[in-house]
Backbone as a printed PyTorch tensor [residue, N CA C, xyz], in Angstrom:
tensor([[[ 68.8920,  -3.6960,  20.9900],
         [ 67.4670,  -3.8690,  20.8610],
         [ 67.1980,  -4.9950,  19.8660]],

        [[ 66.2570,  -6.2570,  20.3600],
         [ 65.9370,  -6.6620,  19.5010],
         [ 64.9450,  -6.0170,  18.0860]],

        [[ 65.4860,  -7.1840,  16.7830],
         [ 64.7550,  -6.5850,  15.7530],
         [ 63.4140,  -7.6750,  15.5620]],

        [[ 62.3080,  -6.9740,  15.2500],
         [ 61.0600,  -7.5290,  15.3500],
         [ 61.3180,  -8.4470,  14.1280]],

        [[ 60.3600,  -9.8680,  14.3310],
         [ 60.1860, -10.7760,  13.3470],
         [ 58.9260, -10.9740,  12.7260]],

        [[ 59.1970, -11.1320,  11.8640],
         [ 57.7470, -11.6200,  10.7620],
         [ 57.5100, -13.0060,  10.9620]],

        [[ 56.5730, -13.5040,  11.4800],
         [ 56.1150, -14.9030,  11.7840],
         [ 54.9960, -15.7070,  10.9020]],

        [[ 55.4160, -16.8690,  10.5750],
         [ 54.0830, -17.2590,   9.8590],
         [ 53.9610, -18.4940,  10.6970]],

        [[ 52.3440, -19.1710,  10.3650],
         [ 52.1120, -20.2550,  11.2580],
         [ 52.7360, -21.0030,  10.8320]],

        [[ 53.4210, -22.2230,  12.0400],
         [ 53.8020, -23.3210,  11.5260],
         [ 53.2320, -24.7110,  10.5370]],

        [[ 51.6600, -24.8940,  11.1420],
         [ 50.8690, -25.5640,  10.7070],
         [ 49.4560, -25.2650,  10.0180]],

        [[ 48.6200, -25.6460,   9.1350],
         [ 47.7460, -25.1880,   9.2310],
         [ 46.8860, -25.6890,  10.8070]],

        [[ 45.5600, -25.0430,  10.7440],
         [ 44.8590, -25.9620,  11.7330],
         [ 44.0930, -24.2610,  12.5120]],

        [[ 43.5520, -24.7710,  13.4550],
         [ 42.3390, -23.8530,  13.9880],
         [ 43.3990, -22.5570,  14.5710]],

        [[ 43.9870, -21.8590,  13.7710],
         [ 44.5730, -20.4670,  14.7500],
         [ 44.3480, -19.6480,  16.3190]],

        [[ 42.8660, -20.0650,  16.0660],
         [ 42.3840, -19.2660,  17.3870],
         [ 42.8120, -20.6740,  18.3520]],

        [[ 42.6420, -21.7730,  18.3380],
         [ 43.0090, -22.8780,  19.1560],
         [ 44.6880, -22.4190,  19.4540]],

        [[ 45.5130, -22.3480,  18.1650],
         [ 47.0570, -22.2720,  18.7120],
         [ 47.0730, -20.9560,  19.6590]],

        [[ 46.6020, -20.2500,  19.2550],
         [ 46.7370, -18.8640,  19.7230],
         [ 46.0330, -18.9030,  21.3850]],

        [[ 45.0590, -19.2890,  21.3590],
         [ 45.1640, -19.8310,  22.9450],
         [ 45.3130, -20.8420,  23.7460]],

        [[ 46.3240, -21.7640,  23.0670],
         [ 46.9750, -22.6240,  23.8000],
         [ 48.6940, -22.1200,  23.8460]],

        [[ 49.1370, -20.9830,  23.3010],
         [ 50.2490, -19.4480,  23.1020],
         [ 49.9600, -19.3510,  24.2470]],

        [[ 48.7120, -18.4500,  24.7690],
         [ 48.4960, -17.8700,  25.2150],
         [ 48.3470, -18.5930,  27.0190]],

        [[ 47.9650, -19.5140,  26.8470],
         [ 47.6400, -20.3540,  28.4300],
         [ 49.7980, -20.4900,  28.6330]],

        [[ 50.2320, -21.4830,  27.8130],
         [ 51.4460, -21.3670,  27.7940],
         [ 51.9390, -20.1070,  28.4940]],

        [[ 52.0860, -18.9550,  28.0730],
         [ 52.8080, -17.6870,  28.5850],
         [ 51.9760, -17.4480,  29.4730]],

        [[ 51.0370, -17.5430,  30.0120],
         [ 50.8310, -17.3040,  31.6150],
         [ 50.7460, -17.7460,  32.5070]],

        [[ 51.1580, -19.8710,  32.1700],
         [ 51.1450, -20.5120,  33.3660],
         [ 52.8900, -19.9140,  33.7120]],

        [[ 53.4180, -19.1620,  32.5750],
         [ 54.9950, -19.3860,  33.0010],
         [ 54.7200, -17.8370,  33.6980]],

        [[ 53.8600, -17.0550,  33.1420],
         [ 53.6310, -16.0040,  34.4130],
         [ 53.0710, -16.5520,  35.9640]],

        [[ 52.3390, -17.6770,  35.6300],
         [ 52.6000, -17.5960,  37.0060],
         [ 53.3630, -18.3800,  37.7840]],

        [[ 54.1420, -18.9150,  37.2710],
         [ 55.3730, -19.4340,  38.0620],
         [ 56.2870, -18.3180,  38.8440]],

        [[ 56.5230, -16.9670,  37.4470],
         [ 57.0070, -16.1210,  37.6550],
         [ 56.7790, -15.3700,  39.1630]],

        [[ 55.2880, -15.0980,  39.3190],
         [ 55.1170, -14.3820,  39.9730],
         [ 55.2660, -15.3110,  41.3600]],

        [[ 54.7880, -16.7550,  41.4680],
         [ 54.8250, -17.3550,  42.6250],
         [ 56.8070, -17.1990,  43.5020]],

        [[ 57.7030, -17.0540,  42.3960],
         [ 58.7870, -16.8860,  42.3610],
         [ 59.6870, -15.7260,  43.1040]],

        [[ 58.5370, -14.3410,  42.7760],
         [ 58.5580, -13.2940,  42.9740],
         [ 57.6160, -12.1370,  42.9200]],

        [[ 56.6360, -12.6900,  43.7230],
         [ 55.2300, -11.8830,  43.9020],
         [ 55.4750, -10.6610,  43.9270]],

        [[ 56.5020,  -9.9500,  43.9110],
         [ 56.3090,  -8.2950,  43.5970],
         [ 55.8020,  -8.2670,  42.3490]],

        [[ 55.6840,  -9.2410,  41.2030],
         [ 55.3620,  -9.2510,  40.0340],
         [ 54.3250,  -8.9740,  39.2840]],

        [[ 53.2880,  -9.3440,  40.6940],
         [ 51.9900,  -9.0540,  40.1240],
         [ 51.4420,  -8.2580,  40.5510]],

        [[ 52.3710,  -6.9710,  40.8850],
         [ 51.5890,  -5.9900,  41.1010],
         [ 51.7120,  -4.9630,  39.5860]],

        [[ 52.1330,  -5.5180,  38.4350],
         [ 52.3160,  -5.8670,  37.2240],
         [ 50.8260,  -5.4400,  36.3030]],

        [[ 49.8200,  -6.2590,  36.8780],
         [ 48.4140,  -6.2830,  36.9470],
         [ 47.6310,  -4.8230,  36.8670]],

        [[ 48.1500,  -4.7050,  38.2920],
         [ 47.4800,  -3.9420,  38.8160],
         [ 48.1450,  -2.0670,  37.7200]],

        [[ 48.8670,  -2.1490,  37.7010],
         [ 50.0700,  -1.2010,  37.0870],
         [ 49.1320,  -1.0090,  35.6840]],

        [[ 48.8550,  -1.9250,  34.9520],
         [ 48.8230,  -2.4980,  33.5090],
         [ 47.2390,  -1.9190,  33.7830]],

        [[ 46.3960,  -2.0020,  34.4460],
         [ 44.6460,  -1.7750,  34.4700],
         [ 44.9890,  -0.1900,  34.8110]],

        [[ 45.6080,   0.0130,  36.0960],
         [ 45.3280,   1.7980,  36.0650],
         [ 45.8320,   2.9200,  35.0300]],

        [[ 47.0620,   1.8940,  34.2850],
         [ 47.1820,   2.6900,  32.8810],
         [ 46.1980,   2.5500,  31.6230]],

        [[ 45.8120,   1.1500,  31.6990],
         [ 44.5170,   1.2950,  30.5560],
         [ 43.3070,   1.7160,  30.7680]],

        [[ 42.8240,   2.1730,  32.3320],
         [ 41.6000,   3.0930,  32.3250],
         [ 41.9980,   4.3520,  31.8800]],

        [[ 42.8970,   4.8710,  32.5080],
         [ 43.3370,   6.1800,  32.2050],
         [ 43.2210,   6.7290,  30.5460]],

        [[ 43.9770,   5.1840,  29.9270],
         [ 44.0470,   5.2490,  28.2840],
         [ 42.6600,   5.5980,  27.3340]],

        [[ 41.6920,   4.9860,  28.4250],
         [ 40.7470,   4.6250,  27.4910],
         [ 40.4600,   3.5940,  26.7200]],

        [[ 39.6590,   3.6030,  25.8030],
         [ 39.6800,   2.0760,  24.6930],
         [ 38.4550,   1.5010,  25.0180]],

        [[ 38.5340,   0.3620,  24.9550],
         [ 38.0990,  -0.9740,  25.3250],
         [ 37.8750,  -1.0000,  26.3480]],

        [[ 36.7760,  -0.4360,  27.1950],
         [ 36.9640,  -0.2920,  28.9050],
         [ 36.3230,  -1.5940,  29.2310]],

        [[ 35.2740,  -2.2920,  29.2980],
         [ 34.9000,  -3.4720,  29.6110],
         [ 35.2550,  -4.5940,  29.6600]],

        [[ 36.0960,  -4.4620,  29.2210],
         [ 37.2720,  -5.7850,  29.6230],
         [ 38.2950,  -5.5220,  31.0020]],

        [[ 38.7530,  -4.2200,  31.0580],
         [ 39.7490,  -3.4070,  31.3490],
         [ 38.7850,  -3.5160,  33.2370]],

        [[ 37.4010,  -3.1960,  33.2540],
         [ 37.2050,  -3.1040,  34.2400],
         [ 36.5330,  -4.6780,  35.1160]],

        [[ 36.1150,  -5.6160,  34.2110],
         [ 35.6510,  -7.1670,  34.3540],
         [ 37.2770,  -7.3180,  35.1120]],

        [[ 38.5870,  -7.0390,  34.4290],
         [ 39.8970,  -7.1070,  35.0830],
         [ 40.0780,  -7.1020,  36.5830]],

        [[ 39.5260,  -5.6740,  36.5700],
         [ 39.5590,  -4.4780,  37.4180],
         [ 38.7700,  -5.3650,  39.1170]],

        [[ 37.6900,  -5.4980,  38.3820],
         [ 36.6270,  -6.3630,  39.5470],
         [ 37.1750,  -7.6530,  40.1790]],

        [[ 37.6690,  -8.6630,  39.0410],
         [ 38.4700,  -9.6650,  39.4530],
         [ 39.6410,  -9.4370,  40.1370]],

        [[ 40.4770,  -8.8250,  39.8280],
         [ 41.8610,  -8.3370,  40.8690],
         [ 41.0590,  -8.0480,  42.3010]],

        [[ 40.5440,  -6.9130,  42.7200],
         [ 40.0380,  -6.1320,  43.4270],
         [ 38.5370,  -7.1390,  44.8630]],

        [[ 38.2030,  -8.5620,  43.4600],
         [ 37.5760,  -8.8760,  44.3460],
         [ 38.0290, -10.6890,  44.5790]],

        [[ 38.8010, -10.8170,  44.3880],
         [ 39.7980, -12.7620,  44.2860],
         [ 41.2070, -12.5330,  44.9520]],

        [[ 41.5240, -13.2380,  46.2570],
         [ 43.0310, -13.8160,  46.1010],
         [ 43.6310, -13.6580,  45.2180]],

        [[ 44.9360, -13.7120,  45.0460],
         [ 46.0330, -13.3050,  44.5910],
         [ 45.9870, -14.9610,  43.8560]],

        [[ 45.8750, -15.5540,  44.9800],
         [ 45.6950, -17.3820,  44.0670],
         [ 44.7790, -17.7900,  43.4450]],

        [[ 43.6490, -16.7850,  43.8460],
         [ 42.6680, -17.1150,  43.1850],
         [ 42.5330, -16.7930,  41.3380]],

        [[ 43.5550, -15.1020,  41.4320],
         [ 44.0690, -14.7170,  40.1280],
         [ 44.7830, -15.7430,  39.1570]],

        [[ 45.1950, -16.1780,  40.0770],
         [ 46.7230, -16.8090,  39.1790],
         [ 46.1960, -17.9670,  38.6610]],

        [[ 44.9110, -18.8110,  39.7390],
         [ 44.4050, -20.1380,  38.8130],
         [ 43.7760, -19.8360,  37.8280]],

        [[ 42.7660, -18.8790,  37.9480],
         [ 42.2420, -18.2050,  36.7370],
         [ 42.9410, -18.1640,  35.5760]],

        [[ 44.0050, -17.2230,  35.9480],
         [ 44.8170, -17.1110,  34.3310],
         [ 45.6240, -18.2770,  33.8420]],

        [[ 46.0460, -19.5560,  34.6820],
         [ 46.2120, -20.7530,  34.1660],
         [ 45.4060, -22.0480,  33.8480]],

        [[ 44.3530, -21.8000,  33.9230],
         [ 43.1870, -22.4810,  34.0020],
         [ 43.3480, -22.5030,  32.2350]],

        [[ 42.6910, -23.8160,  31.9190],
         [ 42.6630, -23.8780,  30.5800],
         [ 40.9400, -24.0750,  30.8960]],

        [[ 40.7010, -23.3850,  30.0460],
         [ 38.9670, -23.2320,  30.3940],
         [ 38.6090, -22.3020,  29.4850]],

        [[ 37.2410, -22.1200,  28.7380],
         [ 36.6310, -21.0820,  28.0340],
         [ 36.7400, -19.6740,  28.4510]],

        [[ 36.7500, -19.6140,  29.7730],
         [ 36.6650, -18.3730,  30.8330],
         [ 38.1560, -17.5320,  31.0490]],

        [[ 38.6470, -18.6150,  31.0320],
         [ 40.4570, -18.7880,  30.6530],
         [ 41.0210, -18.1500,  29.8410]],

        [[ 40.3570, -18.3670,  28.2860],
         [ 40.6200, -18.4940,  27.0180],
         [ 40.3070, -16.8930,  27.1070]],

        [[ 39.0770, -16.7230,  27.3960],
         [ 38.2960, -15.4340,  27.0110],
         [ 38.9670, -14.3350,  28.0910]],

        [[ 39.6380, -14.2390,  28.9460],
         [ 40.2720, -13.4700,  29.6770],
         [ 41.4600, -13.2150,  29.4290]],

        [[ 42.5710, -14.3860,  28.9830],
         [ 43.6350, -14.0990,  28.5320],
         [ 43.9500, -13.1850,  27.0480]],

        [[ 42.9150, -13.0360,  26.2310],
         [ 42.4920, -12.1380,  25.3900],
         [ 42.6690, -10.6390,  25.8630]],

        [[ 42.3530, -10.2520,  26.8720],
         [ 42.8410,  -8.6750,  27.2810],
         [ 43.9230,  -9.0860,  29.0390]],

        [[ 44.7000,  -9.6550,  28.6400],
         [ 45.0680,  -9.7720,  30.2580],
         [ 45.9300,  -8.8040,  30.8040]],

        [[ 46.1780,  -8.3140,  31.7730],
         [ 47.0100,  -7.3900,  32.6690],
         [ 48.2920,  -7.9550,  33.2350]],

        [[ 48.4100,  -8.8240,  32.8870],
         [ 49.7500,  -9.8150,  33.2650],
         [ 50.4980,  -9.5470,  31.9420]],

        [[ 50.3690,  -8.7700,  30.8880],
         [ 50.9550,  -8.9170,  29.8790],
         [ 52.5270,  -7.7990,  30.1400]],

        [[ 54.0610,  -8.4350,  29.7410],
         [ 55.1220,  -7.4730,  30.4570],
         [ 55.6220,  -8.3110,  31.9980]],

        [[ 55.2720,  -9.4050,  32.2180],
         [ 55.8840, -10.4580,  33.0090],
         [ 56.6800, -10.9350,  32.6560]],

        [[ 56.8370, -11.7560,  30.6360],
         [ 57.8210, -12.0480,  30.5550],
         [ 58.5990, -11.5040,  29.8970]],

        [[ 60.1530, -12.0140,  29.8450],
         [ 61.2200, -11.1330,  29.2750],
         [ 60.8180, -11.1560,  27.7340]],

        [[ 61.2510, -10.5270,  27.0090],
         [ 61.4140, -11.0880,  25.3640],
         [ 61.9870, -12.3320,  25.3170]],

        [[ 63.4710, -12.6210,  26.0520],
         [ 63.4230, -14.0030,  25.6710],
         [ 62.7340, -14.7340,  26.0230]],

        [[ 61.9480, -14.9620,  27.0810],
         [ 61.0150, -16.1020,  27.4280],
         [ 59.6540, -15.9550,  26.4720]],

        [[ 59.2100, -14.8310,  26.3140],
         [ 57.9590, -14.1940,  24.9580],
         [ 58.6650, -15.4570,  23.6870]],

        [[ 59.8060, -15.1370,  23.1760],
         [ 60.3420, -15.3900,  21.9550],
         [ 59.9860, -17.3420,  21.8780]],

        [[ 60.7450, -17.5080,  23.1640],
         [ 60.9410, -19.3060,  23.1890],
         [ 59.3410, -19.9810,  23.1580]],

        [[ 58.4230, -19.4010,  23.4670],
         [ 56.9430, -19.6170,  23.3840],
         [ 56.6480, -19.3430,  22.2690]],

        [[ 56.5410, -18.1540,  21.4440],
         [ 56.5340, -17.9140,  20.4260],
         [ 56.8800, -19.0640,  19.1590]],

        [[ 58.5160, -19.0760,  19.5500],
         [ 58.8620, -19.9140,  18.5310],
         [ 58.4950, -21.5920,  18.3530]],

        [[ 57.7920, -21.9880,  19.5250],
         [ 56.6250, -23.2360,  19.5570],
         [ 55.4620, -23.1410,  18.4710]],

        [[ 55.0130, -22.0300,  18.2210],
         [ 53.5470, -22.1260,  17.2210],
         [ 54.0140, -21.0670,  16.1190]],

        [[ 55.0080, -20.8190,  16.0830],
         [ 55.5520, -19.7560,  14.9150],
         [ 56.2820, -20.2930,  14.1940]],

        [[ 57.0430, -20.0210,  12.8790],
         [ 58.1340, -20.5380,  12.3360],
         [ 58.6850, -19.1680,  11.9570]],

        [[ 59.8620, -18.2160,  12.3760],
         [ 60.5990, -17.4650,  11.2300],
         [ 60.6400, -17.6080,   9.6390]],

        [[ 60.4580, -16.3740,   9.0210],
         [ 59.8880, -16.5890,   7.5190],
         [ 61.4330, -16.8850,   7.0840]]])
């Protein structure tokens, strides 16, 4: 098992900017993933019927819910690689999260992170 790391930023500068340009990063490589091996994104779908069930934060969980349920499968996938405000603000609760391995998580990671 990997052991968890303590990360600090590499640079100063706008966090929420690195953090979703992290974030566009790890899901255009989700969707390579899934174009690769579309059983993948049923990933999505897996990830929303466990967080209604959970509870929480439902309004995000079901805005999800509507988009899966009412867009192409391609239509999903430009969405979540889309660098766009809409982009930005979706990849914030996304259901694609558990696509990638830890090592592929880590090698993204270690782009806007530095090990302490």
């Amino acid at each position: 098992m990997t052991r968890p790391r303590t990360l600090k930023p590499l640079a100063p500068g706008n966090s929420h900017q690195r953090v979703d340009m992290m974030d566009l990063e790890m899901h255009r490589l989700m969707v390579e993933k899934i174009r690769r091996q579309p059983r993948l994104y049923a990933t999505a779908r897996r990830n929303l019927m466990r967080w209604l069930t959970l509870g929480g934060n439902v309004a995000p969980v079901k805005e999800w819910q509507r988009i899966v349920d009412s867009r192409t499968r391609a239509e999903v996938l430009e969405l979540i690689a889309v660098d766009s405000e809409e982009g930005n603000r979706l990849r914030q609760n996304s259901p694609f999260r558990g696509i990638l391995s830890e090592t592929e998580r880590i090698e993204i990671l270690d782009k806007y992170y530095a090990p302490n």
